[in-house]
C-alpha positions as semicolon CSV with decimal commas, in nm:
position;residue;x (nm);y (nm);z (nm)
1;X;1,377;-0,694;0,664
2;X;1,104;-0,885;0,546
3;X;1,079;-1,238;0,440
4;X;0,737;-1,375;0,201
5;X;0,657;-1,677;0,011
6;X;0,282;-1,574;0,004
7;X;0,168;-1,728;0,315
8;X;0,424;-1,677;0,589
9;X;0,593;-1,347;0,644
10;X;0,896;-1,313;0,872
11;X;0,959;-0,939;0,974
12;X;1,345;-0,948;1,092
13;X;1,442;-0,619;1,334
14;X;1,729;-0,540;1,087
15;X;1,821;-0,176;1,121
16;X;1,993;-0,122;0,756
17;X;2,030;0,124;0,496
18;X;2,260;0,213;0,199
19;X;2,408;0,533;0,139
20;X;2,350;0,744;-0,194
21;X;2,680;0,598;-0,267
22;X;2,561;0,204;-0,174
23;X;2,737;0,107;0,139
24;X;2,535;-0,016;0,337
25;X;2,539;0,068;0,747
26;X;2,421;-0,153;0,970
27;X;2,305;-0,121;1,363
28;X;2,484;-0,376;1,533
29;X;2,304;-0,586;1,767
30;X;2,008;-0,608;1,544
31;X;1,836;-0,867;1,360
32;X;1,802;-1,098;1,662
33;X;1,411;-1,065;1,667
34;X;1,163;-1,174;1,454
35;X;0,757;-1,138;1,449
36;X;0,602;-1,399;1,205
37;X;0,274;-1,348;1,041
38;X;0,006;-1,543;0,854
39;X;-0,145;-1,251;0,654
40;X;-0,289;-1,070;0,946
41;X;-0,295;-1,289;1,187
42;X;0,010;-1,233;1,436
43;X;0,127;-1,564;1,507
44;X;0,430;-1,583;1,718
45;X;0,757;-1,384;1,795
46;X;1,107;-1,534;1,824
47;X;1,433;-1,428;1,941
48;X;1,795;-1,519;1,911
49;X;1,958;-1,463;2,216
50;X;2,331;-1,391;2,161
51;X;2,590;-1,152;2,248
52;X;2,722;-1,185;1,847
53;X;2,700;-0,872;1,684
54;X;2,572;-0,844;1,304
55;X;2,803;-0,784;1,021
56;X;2,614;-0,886;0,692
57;X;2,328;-1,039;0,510
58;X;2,236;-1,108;0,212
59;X;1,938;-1,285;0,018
60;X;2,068;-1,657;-0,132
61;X;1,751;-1,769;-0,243
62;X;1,371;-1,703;-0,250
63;X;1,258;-1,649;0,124
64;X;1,611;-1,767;0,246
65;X;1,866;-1,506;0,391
66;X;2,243;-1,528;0,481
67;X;2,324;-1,331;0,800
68;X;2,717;-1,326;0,925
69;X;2,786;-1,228;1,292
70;X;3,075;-1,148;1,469
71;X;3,199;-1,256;1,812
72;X;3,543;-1,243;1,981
73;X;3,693;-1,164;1,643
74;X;3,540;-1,466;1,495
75;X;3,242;-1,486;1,240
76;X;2,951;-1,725;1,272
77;X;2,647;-1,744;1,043
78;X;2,270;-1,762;1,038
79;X;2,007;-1,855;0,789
80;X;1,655;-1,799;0,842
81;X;1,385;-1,983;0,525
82;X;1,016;-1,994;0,488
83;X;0,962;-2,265;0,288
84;X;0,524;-2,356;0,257
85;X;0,415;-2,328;0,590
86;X;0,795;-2,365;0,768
87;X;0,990;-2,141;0,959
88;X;1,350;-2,256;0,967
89;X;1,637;-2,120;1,166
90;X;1,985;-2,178;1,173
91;X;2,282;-2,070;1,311
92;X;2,639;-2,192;1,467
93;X;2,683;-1,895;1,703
94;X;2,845;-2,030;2,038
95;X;2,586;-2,044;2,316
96;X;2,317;-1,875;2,128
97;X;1,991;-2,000;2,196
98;X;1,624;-1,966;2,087
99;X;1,329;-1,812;2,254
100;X;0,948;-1,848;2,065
101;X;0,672;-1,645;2,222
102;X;0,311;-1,764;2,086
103;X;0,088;-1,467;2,006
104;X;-0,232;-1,568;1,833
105;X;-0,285;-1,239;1,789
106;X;-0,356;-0,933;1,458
107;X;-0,205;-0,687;1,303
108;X;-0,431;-0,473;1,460
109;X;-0,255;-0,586;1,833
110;X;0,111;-0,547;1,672
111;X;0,059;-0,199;1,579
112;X;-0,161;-0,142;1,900
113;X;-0,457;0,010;1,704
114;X;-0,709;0,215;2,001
115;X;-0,991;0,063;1,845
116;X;-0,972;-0,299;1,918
117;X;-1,290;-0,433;2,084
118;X;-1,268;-0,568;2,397
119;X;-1,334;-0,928;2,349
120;X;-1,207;-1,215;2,551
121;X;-0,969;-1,464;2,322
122;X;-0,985;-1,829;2,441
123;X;-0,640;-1,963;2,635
124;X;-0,323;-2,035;2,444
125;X;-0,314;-2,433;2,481
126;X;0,054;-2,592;2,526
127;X;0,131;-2,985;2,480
128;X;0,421;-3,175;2,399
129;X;0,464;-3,352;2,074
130;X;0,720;-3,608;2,023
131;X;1,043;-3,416;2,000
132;X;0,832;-3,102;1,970
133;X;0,643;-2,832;2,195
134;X;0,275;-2,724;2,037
135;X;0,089;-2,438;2,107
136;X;-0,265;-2,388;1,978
137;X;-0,551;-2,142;2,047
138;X;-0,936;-2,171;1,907
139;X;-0,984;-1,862;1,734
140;X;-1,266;-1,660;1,801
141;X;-1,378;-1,748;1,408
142;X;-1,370;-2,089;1,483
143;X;-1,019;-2,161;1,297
144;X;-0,737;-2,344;1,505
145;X;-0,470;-2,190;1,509
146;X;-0,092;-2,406;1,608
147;X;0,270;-2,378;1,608
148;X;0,483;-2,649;1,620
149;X;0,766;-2,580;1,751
150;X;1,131;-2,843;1,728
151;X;1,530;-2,683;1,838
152;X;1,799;-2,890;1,773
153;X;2,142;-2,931;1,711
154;X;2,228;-3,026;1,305
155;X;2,583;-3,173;1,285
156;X;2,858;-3,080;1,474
157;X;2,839;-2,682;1,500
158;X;2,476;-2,601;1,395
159;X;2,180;-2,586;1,574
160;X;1,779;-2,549;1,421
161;X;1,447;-2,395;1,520
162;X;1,199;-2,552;1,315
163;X;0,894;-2,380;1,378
164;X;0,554;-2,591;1,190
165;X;0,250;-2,303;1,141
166;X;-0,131;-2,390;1,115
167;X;-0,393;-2,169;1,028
168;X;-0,708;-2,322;0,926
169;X;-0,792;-2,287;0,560
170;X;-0,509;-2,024;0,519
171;X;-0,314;-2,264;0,306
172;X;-0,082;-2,171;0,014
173;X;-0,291;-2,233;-0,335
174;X;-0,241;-2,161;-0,677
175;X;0,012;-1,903;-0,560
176;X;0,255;-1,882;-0,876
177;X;0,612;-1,941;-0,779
178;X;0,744;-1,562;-0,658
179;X;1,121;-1,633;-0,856
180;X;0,966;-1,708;-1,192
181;X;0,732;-1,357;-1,133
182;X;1,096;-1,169;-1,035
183;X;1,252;-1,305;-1,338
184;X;0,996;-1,162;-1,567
185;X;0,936;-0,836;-1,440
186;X;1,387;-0,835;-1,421
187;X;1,376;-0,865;-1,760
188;X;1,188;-0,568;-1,889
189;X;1,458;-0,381;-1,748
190;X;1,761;-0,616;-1,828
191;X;1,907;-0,346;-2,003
192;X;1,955;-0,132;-1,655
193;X;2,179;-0,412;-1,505
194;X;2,462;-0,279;-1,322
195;X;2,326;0,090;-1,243
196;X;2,145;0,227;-0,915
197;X;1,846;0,226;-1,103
198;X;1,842;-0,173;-1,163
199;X;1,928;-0,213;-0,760
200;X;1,622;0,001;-0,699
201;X;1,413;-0,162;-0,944
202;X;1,534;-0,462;-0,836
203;X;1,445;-0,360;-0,461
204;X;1,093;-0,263;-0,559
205;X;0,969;-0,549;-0,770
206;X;1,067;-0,789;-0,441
207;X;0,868;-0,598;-0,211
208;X;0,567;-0,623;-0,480
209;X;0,630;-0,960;-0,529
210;X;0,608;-1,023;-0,099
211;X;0,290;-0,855;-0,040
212;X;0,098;-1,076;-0,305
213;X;-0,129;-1,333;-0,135
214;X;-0,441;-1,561;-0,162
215;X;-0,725;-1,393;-0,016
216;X;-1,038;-1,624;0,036
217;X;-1,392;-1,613;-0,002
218;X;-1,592;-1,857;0,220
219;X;-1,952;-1,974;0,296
220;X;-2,097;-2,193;0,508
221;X;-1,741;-2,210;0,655
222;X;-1,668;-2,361;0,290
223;X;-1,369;-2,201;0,079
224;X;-1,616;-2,089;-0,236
225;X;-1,284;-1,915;-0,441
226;X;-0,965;-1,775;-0,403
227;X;-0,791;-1,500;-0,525
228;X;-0,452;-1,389;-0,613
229;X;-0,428;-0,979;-0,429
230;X;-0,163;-0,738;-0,272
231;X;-0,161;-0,655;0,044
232;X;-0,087;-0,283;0,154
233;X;0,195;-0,329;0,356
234;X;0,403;-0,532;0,594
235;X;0,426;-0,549;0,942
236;X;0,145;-0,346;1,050
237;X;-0,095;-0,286;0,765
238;X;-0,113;-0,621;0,612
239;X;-0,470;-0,594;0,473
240;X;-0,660;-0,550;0,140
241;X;-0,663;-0,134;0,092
242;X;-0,833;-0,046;-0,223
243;X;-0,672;0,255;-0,282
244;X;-0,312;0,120;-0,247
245;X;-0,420;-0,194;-0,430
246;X;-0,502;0,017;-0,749
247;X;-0,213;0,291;-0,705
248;X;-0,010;0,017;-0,764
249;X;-0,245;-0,122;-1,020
250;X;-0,109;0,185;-1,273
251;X;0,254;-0,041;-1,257
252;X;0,104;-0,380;-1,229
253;X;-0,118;-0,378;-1,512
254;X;0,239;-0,343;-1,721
255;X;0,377;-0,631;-1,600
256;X;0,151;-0,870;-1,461
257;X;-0,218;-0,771;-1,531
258;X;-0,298;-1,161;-1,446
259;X;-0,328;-1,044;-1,074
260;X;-0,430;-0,710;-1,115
261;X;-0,752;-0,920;-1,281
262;X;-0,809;-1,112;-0,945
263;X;-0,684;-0,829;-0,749
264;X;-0,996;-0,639;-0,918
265;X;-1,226;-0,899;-0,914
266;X;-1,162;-0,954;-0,540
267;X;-1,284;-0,630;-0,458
268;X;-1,576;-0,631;-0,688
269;X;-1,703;-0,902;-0,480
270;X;-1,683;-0,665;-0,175
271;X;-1,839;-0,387;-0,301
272;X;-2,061;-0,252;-0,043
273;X;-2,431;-0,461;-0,027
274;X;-2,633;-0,162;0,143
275;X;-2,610;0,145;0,394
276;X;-2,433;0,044;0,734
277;X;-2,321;0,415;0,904
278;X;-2,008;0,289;1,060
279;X;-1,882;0,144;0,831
280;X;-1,941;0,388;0,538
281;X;-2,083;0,125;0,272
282;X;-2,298;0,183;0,052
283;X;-2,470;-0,030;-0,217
284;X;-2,196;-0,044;-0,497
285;X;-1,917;0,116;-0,317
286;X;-1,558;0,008;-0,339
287;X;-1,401;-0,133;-0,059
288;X;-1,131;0,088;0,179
289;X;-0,987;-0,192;0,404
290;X;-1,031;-0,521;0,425
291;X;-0,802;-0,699;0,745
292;X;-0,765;-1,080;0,670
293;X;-0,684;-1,175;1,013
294;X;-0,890;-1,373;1,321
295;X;-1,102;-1,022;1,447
296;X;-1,288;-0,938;1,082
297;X;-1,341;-1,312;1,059
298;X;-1,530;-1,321;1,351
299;X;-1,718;-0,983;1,280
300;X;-1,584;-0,831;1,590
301;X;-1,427;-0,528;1,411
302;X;-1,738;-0,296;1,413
303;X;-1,565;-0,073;1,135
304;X;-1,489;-0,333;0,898
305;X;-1,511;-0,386;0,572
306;X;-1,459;-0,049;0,593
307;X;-1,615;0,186;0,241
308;X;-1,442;0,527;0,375
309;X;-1,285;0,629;0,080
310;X;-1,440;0,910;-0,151
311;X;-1,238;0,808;-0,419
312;X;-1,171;0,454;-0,431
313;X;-1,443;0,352;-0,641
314;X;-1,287;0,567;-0,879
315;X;-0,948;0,467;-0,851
316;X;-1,113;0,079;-0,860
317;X;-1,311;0,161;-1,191
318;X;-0,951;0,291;-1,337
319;X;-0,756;-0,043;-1,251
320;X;-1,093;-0,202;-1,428
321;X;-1,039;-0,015;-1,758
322;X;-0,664;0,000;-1,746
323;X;-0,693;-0,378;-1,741
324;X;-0,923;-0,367;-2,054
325;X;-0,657;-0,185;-2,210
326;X;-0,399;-0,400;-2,195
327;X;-0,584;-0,717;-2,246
328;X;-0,877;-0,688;-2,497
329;X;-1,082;-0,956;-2,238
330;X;-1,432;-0,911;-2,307
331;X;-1,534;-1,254;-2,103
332;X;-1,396;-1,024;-1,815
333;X;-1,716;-0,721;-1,858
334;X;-1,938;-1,071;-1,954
335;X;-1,857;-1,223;-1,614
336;X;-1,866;-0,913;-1,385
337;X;-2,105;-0,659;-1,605
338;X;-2,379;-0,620;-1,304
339;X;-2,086;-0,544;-1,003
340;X;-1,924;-0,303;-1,270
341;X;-2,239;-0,129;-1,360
342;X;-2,337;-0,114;-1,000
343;X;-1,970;0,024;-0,943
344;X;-2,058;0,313;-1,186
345;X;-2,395;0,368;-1,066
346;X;-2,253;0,455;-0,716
347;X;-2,020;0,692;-0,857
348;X;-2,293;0,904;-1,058
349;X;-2,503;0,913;-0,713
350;X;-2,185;1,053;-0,549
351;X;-2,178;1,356;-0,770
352;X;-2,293;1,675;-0,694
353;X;-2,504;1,912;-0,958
354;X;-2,187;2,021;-1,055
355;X;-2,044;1,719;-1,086
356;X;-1,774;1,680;-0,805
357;X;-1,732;1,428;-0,519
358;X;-1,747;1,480;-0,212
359;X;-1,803;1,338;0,133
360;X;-1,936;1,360;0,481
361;X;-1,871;1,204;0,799
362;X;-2,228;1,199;0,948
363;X;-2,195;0,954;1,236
364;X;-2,147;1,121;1,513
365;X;-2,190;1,040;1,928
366;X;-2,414;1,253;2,210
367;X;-2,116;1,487;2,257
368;X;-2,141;1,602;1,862
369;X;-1,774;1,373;1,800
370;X;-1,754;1,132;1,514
371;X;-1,770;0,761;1,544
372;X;-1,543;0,674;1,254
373;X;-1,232;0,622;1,359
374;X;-1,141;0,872;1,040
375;X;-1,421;1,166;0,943
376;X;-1,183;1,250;0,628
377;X;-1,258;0,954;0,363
378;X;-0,997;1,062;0,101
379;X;-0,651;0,950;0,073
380;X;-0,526;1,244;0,356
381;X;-0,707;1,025;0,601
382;X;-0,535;1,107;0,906
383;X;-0,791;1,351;1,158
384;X;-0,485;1,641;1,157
385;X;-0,399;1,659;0,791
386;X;-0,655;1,885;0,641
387;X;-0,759;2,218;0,776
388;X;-0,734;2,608;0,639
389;X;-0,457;2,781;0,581
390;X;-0,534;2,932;0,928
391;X;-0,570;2,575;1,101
392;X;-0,945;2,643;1,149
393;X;-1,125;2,296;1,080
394;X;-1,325;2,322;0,721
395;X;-1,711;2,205;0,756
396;X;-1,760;1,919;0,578
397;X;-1,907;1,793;0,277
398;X;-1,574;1,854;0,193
399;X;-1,479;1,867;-0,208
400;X;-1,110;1,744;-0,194
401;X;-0,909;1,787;-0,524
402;X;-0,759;1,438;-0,510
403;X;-1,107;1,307;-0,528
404;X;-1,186;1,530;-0,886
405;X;-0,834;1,372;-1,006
406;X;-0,966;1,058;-0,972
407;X;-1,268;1,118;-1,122
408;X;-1,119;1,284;-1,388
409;X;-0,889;0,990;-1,436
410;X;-1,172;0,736;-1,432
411;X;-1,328;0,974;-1,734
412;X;-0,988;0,968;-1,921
413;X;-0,907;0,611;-1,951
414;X;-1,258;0,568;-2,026
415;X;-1,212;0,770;-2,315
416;X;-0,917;0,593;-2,404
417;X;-1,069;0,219;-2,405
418;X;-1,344;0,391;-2,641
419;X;-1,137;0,422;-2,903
420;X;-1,080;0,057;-2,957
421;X;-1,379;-0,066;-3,176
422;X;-1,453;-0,377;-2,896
423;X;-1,537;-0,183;-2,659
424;X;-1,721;0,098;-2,806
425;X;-2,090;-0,003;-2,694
426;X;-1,937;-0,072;-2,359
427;X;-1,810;0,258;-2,301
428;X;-2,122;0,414;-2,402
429;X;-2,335;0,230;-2,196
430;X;-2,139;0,295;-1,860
431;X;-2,032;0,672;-1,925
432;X;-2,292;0,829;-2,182
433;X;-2,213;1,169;-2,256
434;X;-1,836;1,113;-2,171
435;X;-1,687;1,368;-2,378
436;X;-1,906;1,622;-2,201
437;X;-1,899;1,498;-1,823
438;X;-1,493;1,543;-1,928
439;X;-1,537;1,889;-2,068
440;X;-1,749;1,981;-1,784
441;X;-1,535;1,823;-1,474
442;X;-1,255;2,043;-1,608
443;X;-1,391;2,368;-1,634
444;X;-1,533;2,306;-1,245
445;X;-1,157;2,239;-1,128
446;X;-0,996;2,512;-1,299
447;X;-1,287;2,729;-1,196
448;X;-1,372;2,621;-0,846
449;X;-1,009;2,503;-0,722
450;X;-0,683;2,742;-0,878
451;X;-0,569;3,006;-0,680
452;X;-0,437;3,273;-0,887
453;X;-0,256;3,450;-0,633
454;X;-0,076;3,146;-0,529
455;X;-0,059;3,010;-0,833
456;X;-0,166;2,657;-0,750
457;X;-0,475;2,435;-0,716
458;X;-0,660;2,462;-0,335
459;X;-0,660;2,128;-0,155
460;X;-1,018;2,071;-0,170
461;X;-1,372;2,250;-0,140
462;X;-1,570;2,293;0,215
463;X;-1,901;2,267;0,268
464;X;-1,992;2,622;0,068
465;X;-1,728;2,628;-0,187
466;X;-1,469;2,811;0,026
467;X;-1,106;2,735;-0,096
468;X;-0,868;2,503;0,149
469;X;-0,610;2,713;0,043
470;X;-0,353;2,517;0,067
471;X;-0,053;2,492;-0,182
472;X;-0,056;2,069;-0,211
473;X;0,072;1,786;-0,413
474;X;-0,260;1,626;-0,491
475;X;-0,205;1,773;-0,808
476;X;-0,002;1,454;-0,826
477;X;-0,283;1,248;-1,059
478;X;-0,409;1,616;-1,259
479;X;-0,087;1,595;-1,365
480;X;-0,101;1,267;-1,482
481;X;-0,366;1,310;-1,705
482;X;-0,247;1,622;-1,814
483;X;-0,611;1,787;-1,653
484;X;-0,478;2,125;-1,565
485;X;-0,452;2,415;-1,838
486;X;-0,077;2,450;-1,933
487;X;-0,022;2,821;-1,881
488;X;-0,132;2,754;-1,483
489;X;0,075;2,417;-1,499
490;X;0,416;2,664;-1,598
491;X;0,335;2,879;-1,337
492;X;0,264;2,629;-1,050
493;X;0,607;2,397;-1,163
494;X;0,825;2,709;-1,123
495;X;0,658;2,890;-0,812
496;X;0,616;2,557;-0,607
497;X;0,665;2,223;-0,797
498;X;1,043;2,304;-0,853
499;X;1,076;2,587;-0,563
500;X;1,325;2,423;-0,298
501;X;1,134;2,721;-0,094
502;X;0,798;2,569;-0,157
503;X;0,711;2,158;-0,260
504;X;0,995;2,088;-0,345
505;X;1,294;1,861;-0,144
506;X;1,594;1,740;-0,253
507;X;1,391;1,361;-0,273
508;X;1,068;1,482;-0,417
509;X;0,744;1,666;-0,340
510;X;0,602;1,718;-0,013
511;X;0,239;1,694;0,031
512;X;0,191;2,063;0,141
513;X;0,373;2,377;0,099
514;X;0,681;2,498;0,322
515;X;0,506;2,773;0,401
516;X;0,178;2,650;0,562
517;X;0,107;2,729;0,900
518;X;0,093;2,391;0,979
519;X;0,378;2,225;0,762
520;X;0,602;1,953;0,949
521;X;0,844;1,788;0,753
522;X;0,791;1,459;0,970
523;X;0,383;1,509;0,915
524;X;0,213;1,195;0,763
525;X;0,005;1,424;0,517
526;X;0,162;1,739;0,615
527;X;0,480;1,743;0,533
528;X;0,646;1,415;0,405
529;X;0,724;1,269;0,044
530;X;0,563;1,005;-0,108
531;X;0,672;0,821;-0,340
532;X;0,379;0,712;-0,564
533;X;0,257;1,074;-0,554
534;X;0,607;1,156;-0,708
535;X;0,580;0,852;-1,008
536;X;0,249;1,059;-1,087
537;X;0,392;1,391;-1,081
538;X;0,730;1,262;-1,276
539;X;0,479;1,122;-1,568
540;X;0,312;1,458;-1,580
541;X;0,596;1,664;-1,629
542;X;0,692;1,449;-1,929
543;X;0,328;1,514;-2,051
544;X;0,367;1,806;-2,062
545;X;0,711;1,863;-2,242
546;X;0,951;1,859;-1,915
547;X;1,131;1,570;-1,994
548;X;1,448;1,667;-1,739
549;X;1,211;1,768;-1,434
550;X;1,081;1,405;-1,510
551;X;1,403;1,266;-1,506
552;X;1,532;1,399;-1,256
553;X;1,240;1,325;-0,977
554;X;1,282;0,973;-1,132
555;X;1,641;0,994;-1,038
556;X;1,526;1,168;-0,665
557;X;1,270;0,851;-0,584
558;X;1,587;0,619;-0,730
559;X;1,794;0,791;-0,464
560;X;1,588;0,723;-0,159
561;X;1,427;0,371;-0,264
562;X;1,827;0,298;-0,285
563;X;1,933;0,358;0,052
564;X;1,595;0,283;0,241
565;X;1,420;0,019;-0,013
566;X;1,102;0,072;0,018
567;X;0,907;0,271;0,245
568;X;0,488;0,389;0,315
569;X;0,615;0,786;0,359
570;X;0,991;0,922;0,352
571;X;1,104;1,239;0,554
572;X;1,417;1,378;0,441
573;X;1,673;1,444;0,695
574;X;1,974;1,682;0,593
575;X;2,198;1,358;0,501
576;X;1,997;1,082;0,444
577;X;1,588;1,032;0,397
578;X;1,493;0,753;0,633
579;X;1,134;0,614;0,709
580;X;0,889;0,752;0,945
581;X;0,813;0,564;1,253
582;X;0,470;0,488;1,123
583;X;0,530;0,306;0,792
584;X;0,567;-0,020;0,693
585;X;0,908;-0,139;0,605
586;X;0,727;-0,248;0,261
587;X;0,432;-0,090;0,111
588;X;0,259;-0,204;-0,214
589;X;0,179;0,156;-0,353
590;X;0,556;0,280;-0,256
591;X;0,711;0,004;-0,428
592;X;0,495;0,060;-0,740
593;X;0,679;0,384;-0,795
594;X;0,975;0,323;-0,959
595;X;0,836;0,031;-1,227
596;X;0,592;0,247;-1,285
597;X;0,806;0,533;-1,399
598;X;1,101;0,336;-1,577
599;X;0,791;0,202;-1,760
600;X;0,590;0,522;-1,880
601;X;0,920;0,778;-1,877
602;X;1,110;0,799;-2,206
């Protein structure tokens, strides 16, 4: 369970799901530890220590939760509220007590990441103050860091942890109240109120709504501006990912294109500044991954910012002219015209002679192994998640489908934003000869990537053309835009879209085929559903006249956002789908799914 009010999040160890039928199971004994963040800076753990067992919770208010335990037959509650920069903590459990553990630590140590430099953090400092203990540790940016930390009993039966956090300039600004945002994005789907839809919804648009943030930018130590942004996912990837931030751009831009603006405008001030090899930037690239924590303050992570993504300046220039779309704001191209045209201008120089993207991990050690802690910079980024269909390891520049979607989608919704007269001149100055880089992007996909004895698209291109001949749900975006030619579309839906033998699963798409050599069902890319790639795939089937297939994987994501809210990847056992060991309990481009689809389905 997560709590959020923008600048404190509490991740509670609450085992819990619901079952396709709603009752919710709980593992008793749970829910007695907590890990508190600020952004990604790890600041301290605490624990209840109590033989109670957990029977229920249940949200009361913003960033407040209800929990009721059970001991000796009796029940006893607890409530646990972030409130600004409080942590409060309540409970009337007999002899329970409290136990805070300062970390002053990131993300990056919570998830145990093999890459952290070895760097020697200054000594946690502990004082007493008044009524309260303090502990406080100098940052290696600079930034004191503090917890306050008060217990006592309230009343006759209570007693409270108070914990006080400090983090510098991390403060809480201009961060618009997170239960007026529910309440609007509730109502444009009022009229789902009561159904399992709603409650998934519902589930959804809170875990959006606790991943938004203030992200600042400094100089001279000096806050310069702040911006509203979404963080990927909570506990262990709490950082600025441009590809998840603009996946769930496609849902945000419906509801609340206010922060997809500053979300966008964020990252256009990070787009790369010039060549740095580890890294991956490049002058005008979009960002990958941006940690806001202690280590990237202090410029001791070596591989951040990080620019490894093929196709995020793609997906970034999309979220750009979605925006335009909805809004009409010409003072937005006036004010950022040079980091958009700089934008484009790195995405032309990433373009073959036929047009397509690719990418190469050229940074390598004396022993011929790469230095990036990821050589495959597209959205399969894991080191074991693309290969042949014999396992053999394809030699890079590699030419990955998901990266021509993108492209392709970039192209589309330019076309789209041309056909309103105010933007006309725009258009044509960023993507001359659209209708023909269009034309000719889609003849080099359906002439370079479908398989016409498997009747699918290959998973991407090696270094000579050679087919990764994989069957794949990177078709996910295609579909969207309704890029593929529709007699291949037919016979890929029936042979693997909608083949229980193939892609399909009773809760959506996997990313590869059954039937690959390499196919495991628990697999981060080789194996498991995702839910955003299933939102894409649902509004393609629509597009192209399968309004029940849409429906119906609409109803499949419902299903498992139900009974495990919201989740980075979902494996589905024989019962129940439940989340793999390596996602976050909320994840911004998961929880984009379902708005996303209850928005664009009919």
């Amino acid at each position: 369970m997560i709590l959020s009010n923008g600048y404190l999040w509490a991740s509670v160890s609450l085992q819990s799901r619901r079952t396709l039928s709603g009752k919710r199971h709980i593992s008793h004994g749970e829910a007695k530890h907590s890990n508190v963040f600020v952004q990604g800076d790890w600041m301290f753990d605490y624990d209840l220590i109590t033989t109670a067992k957990l029977r229920s919770f249940e949200e009361i208010a913003p960033n407040k939760v209800k929990l009721e335990y059970i001991l000796n037959n009796e029940k006893y509650n607890r409530f646990i509220h972030l409130a600004d920069n409080m942590v409060y903590d309540y409970n009337n459990i007999p002899n329970a007590n409290y136990n805070v553990k300062p970390r002053f630590l990131t993300s990056f140590h919570f998830r145990k990441w093999k890459h952290l430099p070895n760097v020697k953090q200054n000594n946690i400092k502990k004082r007493k103050k008044n009524n309260c203990v303090e502990y406080s540790r100098k940052g290696l940016d600079r930034i004191m860091r503090s917890i306050s930390v008060e217990c006592k009993h309230i009343g006759k039966d209570f007693q409270r942890l108070r914990i006080e956090v400090s983090a510098g300039h991390l403060v809480r600004r201009n961060l618009k109240d997170l239960e007026f945002l529910k309440t609007l994005f509730l109502e444009e789907a009022s009229a789902l109120k009561g159904t399992r839809m709603y409650s998934a919804y519902k589930d959804c648009i809170d875990s959006l709504l606790k991943l938004q943030t203030m992200a600042v930018k400094m100089k001279d130590k000096k806050v310069t501006s702040v911006y509203r942004c979404v963080l990927a996912g909570y506990p262990t990837f709490p950082s600025v990912f441009g590809r998840d931030s603009d996946i769930a751009n496609y849902a945000l831009v419906h509801y609340f294109p206010d922060l997809v603006k500053e979300n966008i405008e964020f990252r256009l001030n990070l787009l790369g500044k010039k060549k740095i090899a580890r890294s991956a930037e490049e002058k005008g690239k979009a960002l990958h991954e941006l940690p806001i924590d202690e280590l990237n303050n202090a410029g001791k992570l070596v591989y951040f910012p990080n620019y490894v993504g093929c196709d995020e300046s793609s997906l970034l220039m999309i979220s750009i002219l979605r925006y335009l779309q909805k809004t009409e704001d010409l003072n937005f191209i006036k004010k950022n015209k040079s980091e958009i045209e700089s934008l484009v201008r790195f995405i032309q120089s990433q373009q073959n002679e036929e047009g397509l993207i690719g990418f190469k991990a050229d940074l390598k050690d004396s022993k011929g192994n790469y230095l990036y802690f990821t050589w495959n910079h597209t959205w399969r980024d894991s080191n074991n998640s693309i290969f042949h269909k014999d396992k053999t390891l394809p030699e890079q520049p590699l030419y990955m489908l998901w990266d021509q979607t993108c492209l392709f989608g970039m192209y589309a919704e330019a076309a789209k934003l041309s056909r309103n007269p105010k933007f006309v001149m725009f258009i044509q100055q960023m993507f001359p000869n659209l209708n023909i880089k269009i034309k000719n992007l889609k003849k080099q996909i359906e002439g370079r990537y479908w398989m016409e004895d498997e009747k699918a698209y290959a998973l991407g291109l090696d270094k000579n053309y050679n087919k990764i001949a994989v069957v794949n749900s990177d078709v996910a975006l295609g579909l969207y835009y309704r890029l593929f030619d529709t007699k291949r579309f037919e016979a890929m839906l029936h042979e693997h879209l909608e083949n229980k033998n193939s892609l399909r699963d009773k809760f959506g798409i996997r990313t590869i085929s059954k039937n690959t050599s390499y196919f495991d069902k628990n697999g981060y890319h080789t194996g498991s559903v995702w839910p955003w790639q299933n939102a894409f795939i649902a509004i393609g089937y629509q597009k192209y006249g399968h309004l029940n297939y849409a429906k119906r994987l609409l109803q499949n994501t419902i299903d498992v956002v139900f009974a495990i809210n919201t989740s980075e990847a979902i494996k589905s056992g024989y019962k129940l789908p439940h989340s793999l060991e390596r996602a976050c309990e909320i994840q911004a481009w998961s929880a984009s799914s379902i708005p996303l689809m209850i928005k664009e389905i009919k």
